[in-house]
N, CA, C and O atoms as a CHARMM CRD file, in Angstrom:
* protein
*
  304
    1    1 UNK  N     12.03600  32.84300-115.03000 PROA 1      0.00000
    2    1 UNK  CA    12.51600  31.57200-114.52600 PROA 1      0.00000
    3    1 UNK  C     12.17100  30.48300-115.54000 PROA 1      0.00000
    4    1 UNK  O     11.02800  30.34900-115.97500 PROA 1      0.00000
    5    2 UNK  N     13.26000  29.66100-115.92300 PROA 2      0.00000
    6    2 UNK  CA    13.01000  28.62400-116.58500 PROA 2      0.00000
    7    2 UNK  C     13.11600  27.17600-116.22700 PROA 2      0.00000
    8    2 UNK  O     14.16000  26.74100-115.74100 PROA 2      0.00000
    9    3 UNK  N     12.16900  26.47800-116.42900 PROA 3      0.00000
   10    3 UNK  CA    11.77200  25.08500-116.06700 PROA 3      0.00000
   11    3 UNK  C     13.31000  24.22100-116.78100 PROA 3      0.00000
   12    3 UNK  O     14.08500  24.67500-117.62200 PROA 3      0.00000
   13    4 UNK  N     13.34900  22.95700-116.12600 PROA 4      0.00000
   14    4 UNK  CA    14.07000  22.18400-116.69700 PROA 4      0.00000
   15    4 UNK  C     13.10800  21.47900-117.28000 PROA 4      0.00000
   16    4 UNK  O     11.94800  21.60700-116.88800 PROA 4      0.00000
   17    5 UNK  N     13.50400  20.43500-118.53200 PROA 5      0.00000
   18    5 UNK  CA    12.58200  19.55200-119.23900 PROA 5      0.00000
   19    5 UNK  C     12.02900  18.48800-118.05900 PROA 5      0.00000
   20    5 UNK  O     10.86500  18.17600-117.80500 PROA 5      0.00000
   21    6 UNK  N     13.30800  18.03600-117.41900 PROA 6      0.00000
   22    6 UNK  CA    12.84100  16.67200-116.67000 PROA 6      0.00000
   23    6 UNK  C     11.37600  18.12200-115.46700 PROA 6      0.00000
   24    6 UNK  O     10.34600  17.68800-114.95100 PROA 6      0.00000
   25    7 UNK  N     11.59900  18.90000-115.42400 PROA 7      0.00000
   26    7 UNK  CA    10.72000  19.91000-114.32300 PROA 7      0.00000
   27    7 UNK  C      9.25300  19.83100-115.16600 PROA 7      0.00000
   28    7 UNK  O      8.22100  19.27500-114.79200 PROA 7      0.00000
   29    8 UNK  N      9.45800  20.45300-116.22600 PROA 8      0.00000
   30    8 UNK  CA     8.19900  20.21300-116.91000 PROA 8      0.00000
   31    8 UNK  C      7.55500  19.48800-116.98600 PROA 8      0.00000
   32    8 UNK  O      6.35700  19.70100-116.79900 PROA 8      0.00000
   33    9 UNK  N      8.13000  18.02900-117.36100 PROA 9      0.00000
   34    9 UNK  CA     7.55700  16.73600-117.52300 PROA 9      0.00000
   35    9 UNK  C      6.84300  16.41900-115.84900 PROA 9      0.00000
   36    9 UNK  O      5.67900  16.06500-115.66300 PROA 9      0.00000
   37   10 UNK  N      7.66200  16.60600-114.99200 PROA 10     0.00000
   38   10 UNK  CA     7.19800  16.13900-113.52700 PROA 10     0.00000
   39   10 UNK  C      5.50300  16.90400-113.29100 PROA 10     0.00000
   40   10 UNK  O      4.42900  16.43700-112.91200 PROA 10     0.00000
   41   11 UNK  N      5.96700  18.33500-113.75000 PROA 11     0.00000
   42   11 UNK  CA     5.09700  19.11500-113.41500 PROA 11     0.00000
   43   11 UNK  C      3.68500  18.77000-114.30000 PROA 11     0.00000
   44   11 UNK  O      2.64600  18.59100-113.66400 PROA 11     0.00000
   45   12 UNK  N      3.67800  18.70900-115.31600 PROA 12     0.00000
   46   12 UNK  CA     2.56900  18.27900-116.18100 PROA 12     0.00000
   47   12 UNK  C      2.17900  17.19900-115.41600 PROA 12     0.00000
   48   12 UNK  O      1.04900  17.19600-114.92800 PROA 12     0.00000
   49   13 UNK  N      2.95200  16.26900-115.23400 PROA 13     0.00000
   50   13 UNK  CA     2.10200  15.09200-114.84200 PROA 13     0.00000
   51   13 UNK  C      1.26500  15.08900-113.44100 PROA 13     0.00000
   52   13 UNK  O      0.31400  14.32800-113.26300 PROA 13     0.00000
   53   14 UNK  N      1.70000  15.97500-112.52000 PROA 14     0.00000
   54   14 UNK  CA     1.43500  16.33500-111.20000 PROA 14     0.00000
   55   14 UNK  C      0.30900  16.85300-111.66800 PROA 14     0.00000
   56   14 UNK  O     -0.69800  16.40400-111.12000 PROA 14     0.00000
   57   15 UNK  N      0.12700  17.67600-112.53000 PROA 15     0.00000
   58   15 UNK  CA    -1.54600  18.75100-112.55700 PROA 15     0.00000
   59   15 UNK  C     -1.88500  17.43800-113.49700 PROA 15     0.00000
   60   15 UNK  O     -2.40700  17.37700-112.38400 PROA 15     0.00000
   61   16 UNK  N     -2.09300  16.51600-114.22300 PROA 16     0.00000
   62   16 UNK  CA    -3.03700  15.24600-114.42500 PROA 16     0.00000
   63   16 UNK  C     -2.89600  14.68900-113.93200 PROA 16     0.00000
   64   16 UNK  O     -3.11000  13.74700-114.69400 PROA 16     0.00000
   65   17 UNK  N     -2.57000  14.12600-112.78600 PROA 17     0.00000
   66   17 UNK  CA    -2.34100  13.37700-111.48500 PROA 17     0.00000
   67   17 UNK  C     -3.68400  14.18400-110.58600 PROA 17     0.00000
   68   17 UNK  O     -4.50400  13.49500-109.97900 PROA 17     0.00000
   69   18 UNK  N     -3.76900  15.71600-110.60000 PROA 18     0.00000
   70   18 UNK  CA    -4.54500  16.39900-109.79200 PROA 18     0.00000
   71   18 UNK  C     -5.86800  16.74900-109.92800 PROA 18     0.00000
   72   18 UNK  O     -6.66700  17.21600-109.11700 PROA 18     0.00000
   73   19 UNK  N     -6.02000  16.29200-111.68800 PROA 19     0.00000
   74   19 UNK  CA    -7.38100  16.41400-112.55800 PROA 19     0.00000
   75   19 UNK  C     -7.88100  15.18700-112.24000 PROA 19     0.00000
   76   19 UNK  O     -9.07800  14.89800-112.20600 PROA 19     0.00000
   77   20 UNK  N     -6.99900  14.49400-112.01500 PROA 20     0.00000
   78   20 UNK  CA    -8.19100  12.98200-112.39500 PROA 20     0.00000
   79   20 UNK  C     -8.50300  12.53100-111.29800 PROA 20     0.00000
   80   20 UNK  O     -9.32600  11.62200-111.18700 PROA 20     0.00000
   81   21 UNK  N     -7.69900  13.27300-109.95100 PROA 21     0.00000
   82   21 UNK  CA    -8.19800  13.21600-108.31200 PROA 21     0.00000
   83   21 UNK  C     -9.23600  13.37900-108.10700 PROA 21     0.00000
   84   21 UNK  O    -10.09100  12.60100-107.68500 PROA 21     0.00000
   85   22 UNK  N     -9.32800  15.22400-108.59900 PROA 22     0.00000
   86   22 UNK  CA   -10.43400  15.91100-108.14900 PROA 22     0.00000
   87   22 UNK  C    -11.66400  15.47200-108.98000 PROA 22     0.00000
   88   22 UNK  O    -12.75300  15.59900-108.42000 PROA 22     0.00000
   89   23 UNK  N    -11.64200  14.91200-110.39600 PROA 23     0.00000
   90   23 UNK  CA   -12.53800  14.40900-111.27600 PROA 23     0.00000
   91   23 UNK  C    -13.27300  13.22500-110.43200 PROA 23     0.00000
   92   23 UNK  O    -14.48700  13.18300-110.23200 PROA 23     0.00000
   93   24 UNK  N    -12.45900  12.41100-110.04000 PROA 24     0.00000
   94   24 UNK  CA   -12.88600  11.22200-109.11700 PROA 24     0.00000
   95   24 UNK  C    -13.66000  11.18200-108.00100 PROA 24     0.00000
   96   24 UNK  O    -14.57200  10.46500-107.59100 PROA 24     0.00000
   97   25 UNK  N    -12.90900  12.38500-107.51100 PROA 25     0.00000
   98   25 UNK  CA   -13.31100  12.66600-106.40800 PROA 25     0.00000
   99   25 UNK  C    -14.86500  13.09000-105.96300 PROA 25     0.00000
  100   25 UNK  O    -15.53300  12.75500-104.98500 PROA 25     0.00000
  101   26 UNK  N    -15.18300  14.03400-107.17600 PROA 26     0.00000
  102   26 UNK  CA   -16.18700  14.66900-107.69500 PROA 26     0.00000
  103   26 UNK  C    -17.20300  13.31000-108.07200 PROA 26     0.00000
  104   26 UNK  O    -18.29400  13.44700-107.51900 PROA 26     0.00000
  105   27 UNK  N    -17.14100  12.55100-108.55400 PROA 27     0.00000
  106   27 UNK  CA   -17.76200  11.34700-109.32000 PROA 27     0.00000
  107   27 UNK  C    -18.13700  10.74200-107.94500 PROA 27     0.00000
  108   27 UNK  O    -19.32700  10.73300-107.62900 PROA 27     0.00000
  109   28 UNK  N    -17.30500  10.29000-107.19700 PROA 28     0.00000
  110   28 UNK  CA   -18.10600   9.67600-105.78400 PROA 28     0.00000
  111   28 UNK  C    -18.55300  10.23500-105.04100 PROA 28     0.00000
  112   28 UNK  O    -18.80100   9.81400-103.91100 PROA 28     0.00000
  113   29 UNK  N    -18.78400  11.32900-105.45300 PROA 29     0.00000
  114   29 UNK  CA   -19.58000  12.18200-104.40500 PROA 29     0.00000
  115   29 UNK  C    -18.73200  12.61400-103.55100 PROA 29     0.00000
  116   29 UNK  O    -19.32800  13.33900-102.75300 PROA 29     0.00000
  117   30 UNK  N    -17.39700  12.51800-103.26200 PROA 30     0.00000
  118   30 UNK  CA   -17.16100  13.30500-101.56000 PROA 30     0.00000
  119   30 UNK  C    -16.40000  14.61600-102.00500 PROA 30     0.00000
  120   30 UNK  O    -15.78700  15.04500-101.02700 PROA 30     0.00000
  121   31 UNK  N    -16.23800  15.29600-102.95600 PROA 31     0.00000
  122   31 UNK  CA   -16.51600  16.28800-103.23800 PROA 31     0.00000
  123   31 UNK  C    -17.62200  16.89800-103.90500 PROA 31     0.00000
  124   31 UNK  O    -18.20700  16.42600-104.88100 PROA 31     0.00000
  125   32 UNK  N    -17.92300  18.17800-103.21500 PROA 32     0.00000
  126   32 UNK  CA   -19.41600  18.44300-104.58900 PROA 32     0.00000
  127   32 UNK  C    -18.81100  18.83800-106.02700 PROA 32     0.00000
  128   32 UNK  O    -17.63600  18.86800-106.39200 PROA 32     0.00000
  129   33 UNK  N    -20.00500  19.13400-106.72900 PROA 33     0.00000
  130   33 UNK  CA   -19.62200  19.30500-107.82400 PROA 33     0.00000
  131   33 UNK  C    -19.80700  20.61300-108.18500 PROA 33     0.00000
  132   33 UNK  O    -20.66200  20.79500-109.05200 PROA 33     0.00000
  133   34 UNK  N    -19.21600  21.60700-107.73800 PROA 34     0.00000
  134   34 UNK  CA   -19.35500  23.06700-108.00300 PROA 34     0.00000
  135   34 UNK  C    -18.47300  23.39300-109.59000 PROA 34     0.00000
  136   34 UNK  O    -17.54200  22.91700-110.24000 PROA 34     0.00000
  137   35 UNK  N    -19.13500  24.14100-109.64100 PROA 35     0.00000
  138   35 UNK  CA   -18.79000  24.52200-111.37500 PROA 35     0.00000
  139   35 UNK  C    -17.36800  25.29400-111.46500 PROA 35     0.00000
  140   35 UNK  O    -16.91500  25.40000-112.60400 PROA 35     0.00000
  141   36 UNK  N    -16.46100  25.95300-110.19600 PROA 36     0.00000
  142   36 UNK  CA   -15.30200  26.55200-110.06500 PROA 36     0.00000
  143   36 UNK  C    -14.55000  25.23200-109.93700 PROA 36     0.00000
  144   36 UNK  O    -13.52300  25.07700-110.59800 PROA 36     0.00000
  145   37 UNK  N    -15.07300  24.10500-108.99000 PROA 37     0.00000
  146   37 UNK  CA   -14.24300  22.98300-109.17700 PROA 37     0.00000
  147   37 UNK  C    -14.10100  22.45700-110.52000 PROA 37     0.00000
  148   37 UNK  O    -12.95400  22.16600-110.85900 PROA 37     0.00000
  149   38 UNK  N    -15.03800  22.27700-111.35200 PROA 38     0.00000
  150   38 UNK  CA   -15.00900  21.75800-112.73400 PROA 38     0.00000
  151   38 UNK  C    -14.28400  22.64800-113.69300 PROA 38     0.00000
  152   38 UNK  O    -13.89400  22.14600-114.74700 PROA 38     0.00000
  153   39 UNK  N    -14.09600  23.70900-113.48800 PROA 39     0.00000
  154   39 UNK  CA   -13.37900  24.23500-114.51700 PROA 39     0.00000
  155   39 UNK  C    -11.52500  24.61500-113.69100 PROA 39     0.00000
  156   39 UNK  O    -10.65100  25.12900-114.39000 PROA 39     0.00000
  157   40 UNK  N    -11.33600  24.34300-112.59800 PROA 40     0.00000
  158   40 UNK  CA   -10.36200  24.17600-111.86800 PROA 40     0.00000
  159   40 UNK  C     -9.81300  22.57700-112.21800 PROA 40     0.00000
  160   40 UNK  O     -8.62900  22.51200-112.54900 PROA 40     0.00000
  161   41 UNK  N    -10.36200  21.66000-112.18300 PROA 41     0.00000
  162   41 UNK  CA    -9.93200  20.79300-112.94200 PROA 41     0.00000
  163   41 UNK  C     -9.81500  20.32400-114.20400 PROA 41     0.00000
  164   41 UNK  O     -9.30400  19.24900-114.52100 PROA 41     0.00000
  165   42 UNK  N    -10.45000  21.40800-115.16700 PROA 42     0.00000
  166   42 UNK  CA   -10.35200  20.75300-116.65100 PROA 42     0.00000
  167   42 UNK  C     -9.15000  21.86600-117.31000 PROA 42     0.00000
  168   42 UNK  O     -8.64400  21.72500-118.42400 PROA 42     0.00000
  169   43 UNK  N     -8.73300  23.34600-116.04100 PROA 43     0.00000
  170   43 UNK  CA    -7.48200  23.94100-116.44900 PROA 43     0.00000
  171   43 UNK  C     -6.43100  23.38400-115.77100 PROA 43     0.00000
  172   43 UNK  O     -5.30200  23.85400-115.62400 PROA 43     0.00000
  173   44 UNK  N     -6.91500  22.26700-115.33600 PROA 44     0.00000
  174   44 UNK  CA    -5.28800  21.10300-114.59500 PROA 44     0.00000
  175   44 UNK  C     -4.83200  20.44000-115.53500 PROA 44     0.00000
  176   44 UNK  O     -3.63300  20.29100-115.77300 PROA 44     0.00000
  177   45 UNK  N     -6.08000  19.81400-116.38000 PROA 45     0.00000
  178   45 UNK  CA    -6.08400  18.60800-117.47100 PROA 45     0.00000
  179   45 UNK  C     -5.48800  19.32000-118.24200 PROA 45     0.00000
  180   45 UNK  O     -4.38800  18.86500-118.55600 PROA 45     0.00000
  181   46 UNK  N     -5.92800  20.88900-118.98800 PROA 46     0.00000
  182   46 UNK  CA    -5.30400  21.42600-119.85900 PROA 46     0.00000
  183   46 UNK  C     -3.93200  22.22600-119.76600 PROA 46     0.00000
  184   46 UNK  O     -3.28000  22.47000-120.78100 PROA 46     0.00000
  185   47 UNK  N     -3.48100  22.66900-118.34200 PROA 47     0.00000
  186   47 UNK  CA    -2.35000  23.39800-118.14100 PROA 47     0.00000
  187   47 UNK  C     -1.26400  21.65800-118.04100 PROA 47     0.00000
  188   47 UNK  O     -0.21800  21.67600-118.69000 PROA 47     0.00000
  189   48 UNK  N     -1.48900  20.77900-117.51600 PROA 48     0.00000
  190   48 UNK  CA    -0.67100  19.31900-117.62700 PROA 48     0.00000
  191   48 UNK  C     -0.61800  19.00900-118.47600 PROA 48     0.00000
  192   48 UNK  O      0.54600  18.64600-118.64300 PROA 48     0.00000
  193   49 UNK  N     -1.39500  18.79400-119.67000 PROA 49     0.00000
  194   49 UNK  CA    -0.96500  18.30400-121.09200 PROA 49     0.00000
  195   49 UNK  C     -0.04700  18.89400-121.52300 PROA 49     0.00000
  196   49 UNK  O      1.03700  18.39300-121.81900 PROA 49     0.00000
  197   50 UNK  N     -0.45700  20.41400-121.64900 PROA 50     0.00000
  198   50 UNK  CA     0.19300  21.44500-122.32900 PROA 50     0.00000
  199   50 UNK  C      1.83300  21.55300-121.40900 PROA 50     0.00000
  200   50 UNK  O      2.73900  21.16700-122.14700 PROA 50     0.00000
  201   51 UNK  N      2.18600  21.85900-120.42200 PROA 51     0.00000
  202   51 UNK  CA     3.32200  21.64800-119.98000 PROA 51     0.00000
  203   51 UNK  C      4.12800  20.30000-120.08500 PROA 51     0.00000
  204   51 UNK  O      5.28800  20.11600-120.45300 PROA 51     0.00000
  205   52 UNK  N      3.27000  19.50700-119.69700 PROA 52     0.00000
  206   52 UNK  CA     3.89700  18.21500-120.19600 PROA 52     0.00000
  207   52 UNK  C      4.55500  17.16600-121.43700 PROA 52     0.00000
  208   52 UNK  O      5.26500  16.16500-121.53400 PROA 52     0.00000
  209   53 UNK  N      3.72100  18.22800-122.37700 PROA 53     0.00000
  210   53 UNK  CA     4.13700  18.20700-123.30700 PROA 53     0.00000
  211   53 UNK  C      5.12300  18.88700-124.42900 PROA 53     0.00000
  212   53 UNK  O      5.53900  18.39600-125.47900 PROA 53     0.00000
  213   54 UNK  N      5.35300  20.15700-123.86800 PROA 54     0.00000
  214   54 UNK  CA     6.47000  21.04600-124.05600 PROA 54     0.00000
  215   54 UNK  C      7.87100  20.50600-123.15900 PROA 54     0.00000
  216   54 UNK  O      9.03900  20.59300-123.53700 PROA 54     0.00000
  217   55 UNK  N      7.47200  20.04800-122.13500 PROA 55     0.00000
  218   55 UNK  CA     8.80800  19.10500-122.02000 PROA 55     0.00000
  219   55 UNK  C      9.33000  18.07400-122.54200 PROA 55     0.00000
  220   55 UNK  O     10.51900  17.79100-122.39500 PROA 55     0.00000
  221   56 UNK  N      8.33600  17.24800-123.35200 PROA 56     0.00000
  222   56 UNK  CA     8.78200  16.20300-123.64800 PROA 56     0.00000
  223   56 UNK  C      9.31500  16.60400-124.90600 PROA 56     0.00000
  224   56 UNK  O     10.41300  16.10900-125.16300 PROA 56     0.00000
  225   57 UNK  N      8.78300  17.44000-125.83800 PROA 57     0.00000
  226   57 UNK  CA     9.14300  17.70800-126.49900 PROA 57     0.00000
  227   57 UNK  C     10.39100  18.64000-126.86600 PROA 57     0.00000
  228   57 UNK  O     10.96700  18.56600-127.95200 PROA 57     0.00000
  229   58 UNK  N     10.76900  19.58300-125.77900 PROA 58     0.00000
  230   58 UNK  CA    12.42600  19.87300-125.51600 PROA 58     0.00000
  231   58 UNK  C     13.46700  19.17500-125.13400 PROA 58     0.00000
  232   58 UNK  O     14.64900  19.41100-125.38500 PROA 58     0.00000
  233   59 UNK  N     12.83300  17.95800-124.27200 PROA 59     0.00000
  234   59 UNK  CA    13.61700  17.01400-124.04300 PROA 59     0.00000
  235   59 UNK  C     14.19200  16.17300-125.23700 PROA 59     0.00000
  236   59 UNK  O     15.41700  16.17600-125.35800 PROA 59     0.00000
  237   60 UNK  N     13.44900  15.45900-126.12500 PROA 60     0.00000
  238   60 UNK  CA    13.58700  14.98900-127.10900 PROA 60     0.00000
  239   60 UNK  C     14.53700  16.28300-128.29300 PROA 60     0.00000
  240   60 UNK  O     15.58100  15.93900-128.84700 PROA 60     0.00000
  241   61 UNK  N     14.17800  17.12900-128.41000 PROA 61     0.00000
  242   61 UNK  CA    15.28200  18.07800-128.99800 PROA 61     0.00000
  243   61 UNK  C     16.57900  18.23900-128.77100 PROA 61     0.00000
  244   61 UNK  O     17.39700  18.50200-129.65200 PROA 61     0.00000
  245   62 UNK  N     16.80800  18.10500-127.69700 PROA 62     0.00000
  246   62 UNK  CA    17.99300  18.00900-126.88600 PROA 62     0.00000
  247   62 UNK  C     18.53300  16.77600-126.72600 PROA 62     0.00000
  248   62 UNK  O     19.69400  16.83100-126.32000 PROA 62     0.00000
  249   63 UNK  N     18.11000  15.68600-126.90000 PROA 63     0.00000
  250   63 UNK  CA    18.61300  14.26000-127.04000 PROA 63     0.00000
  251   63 UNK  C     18.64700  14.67800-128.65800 PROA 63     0.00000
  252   63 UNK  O     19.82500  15.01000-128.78300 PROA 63     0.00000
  253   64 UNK  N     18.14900  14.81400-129.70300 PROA 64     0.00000
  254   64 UNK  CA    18.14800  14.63100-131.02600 PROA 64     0.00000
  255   64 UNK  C     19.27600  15.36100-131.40500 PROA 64     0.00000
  256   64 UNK  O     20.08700  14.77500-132.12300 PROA 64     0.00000
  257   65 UNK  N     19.54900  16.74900-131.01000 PROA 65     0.00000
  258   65 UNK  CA    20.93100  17.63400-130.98700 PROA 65     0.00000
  259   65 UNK  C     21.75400  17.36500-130.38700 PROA 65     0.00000
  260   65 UNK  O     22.78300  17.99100-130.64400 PROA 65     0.00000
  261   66 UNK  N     21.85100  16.17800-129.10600 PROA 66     0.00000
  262   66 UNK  CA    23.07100  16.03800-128.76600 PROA 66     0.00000
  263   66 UNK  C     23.89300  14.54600-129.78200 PROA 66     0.00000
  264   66 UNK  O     25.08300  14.30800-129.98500 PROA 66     0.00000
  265   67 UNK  N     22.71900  13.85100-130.19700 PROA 67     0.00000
  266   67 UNK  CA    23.29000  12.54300-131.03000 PROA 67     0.00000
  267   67 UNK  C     23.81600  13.47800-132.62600 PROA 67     0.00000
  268   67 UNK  O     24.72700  13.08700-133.35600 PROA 67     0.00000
  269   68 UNK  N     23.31200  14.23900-132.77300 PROA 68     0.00000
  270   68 UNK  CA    23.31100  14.38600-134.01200 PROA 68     0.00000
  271   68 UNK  C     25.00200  15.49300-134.33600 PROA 68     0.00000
  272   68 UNK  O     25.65000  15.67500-135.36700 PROA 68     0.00000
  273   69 UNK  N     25.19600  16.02400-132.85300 PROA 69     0.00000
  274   69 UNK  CA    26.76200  16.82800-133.26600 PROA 69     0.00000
  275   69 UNK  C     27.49200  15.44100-132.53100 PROA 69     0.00000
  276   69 UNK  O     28.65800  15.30900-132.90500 PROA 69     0.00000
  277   70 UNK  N     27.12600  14.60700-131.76400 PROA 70     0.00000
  278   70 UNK  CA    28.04700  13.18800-131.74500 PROA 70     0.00000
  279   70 UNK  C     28.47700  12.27000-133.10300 PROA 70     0.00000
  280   70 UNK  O     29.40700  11.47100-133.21800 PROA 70     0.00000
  281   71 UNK  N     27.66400  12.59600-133.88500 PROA 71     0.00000
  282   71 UNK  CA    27.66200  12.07800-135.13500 PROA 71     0.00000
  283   71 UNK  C     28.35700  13.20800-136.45500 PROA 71     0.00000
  284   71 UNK  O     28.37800  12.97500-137.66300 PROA 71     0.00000
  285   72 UNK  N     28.59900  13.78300-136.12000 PROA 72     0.00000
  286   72 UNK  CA    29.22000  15.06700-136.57400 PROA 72     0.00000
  287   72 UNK  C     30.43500  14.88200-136.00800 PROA 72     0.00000
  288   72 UNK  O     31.06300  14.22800-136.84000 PROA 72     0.00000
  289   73 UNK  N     31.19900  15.10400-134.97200 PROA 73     0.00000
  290   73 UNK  CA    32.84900  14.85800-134.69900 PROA 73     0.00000
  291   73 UNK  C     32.53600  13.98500-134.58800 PROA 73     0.00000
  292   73 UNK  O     32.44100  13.98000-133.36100 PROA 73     0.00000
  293   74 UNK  N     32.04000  12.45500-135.08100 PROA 74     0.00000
  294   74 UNK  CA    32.42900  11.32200-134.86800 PROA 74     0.00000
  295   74 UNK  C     32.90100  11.23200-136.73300 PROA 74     0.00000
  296   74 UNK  O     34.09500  11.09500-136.99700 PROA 74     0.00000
  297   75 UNK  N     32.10300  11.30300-137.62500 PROA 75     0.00000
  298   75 UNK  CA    32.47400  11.14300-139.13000 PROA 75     0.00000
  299   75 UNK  C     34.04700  12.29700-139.41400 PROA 75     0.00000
  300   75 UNK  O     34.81100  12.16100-140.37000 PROA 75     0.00000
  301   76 UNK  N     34.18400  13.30400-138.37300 PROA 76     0.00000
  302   76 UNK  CA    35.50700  14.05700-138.87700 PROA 76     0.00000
  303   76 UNK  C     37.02900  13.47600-138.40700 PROA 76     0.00000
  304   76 UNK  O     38.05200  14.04500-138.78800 PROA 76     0.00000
C-alpha cells in the first residue's frame, strides 16, 4: 500500500503532534515517566520526521516534474 504525499505529510505531522503530547505530558507529571513511554515517544519524533519528510520531499518532485514538462510543450 502506498501513501499519498499530501498522506505522508499529514501522517508525519500527527506522530510529532503525538511526541510532543506525550513529552509534555510526561514533563507535568500526569503521565509517568516509564522508559517504554520514552522510547515510544522519541520513535514518534523519529518515525514523523522521517515520514514527513519523505513526503515533502515527493511532493516537491512532483511539483518540480510537473512545471518542468509544462515548460517543455510550452517552448515546442
Amino acid at each position: 500500500m502506498r501513501f499519498s504525499d499530501k498522506g505522508m505529510i499529514i501522517t508525519g505531522g500527527v506522530l510529532l503532534v503525538l511526541c510532543v503530547t506525550v513529552s509534555g505530558l510526561q514533563v507535568a507529571k500526569v503521565l509517568p515517566t516509564h522508559f517504554a513511554l520514552t522510547i515510544f515517544a522519541f520513535l514518534c519524533l523519529i518515525g514523523g520526521m522521517f515520514i514527513g519528510m519523505m513526503g515533502i520531499f515527493s511532493y516537491v518532485k512532483k511539483a518540480r516534474d510537473a512545471k518542468r514538462d509544462e515548460d517543455f510543450y510550452r517552448k515546442r
